[in-house]
C-alpha positions in Angstrom: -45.2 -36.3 -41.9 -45.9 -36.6 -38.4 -44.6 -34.5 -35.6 -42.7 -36.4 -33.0 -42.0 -34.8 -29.9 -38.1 -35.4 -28.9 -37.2 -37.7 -26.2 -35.2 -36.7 -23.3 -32.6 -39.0 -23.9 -32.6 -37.2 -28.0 -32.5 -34.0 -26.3 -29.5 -35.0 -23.3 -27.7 -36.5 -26.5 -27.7 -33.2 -28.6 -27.0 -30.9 -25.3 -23.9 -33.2 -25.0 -23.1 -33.0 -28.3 -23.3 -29.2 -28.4 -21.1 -29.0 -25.2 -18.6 -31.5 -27.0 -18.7 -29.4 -29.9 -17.9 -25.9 -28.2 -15.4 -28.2 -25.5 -13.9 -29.2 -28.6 -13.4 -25.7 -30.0 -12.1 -24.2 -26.8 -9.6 -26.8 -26.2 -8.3 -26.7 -29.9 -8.3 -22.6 -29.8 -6.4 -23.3 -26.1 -4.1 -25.5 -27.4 -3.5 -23.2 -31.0 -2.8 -20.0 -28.9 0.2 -21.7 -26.4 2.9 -21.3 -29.1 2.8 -18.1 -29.3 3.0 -16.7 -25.6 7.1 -15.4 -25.6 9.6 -17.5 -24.1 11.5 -15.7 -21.3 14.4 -15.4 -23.4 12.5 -13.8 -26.4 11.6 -11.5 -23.9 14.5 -10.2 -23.2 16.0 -10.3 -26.8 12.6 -8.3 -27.5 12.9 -5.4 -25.1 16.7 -5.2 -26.2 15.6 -4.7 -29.3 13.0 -2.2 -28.2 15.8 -0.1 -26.0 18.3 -0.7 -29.4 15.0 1.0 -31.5 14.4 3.8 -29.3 18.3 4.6 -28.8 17.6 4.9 -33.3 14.3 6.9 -32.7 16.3 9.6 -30.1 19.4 9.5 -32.3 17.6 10.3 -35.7 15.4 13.2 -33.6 18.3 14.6 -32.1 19.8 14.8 -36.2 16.5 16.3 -36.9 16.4 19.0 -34.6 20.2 20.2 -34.2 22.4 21.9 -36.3 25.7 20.7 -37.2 28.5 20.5 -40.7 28.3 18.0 -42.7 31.5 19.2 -45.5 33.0 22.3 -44.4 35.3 22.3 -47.2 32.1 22.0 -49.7 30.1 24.5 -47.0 27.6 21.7 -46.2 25.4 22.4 -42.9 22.6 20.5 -41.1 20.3 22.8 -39.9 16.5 21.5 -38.2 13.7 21.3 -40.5 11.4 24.2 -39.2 13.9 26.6 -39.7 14.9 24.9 -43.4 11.2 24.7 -44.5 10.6 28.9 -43.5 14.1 29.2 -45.6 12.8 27.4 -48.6 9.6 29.3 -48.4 11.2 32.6 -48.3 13.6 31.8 -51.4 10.5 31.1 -53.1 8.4 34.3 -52.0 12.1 36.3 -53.0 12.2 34.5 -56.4 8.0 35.3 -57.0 8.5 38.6 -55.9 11.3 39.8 -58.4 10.3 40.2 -62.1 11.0 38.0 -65.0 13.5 38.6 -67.4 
């Protein structure tokens, strides 16, 4: 086979056709990503929902970290978790610590 060295109107049709190609691309990527930018309106209904989910967040801390009665009659309490996690380990140590019948 012989070598052929490209002609400059070979070569100005491939550059175009690369630029078409990656034009091409963009304008489909472009066109692909303009559905998803938010609508005003979803916006809004989206930080609502984000004020709605952090009012949840605060609310289920706040039940967390408080103490409160759940049943008095059944001598139900809500205490926070620190404290309930050191009393569970101390029943534990207590019940290790006497013998075994």
């Amino acid at each position: 086979m012989s070598e052929k060295e490209p002609t400059a109107t070979n070569q100005l049709y491939t550059f175009l056709g690369c630029l078409g190609a990656i034009i091409s691309f963009a304008l489909i990527a472009f066109i692909a990503y303009l559905p998803q930018q938010a609508d005003p309106a979803d916006q809004a209904a989206k930080e609502q929902r984000q004020i709605k989910a952090d009012e949840a967040r605060a609310a289920g801390k706040s039940k967390l970290e408080s103490y409160a009665v759940v049943n008095a009659e059944a001598g139900v309490v809500r205490i926070p978790i620190e404290p309930a996690m050191d009393a569970v380990v101390q029943q534990y140590r207590t019940k290790s610590a006497t013998p075994a019948e």
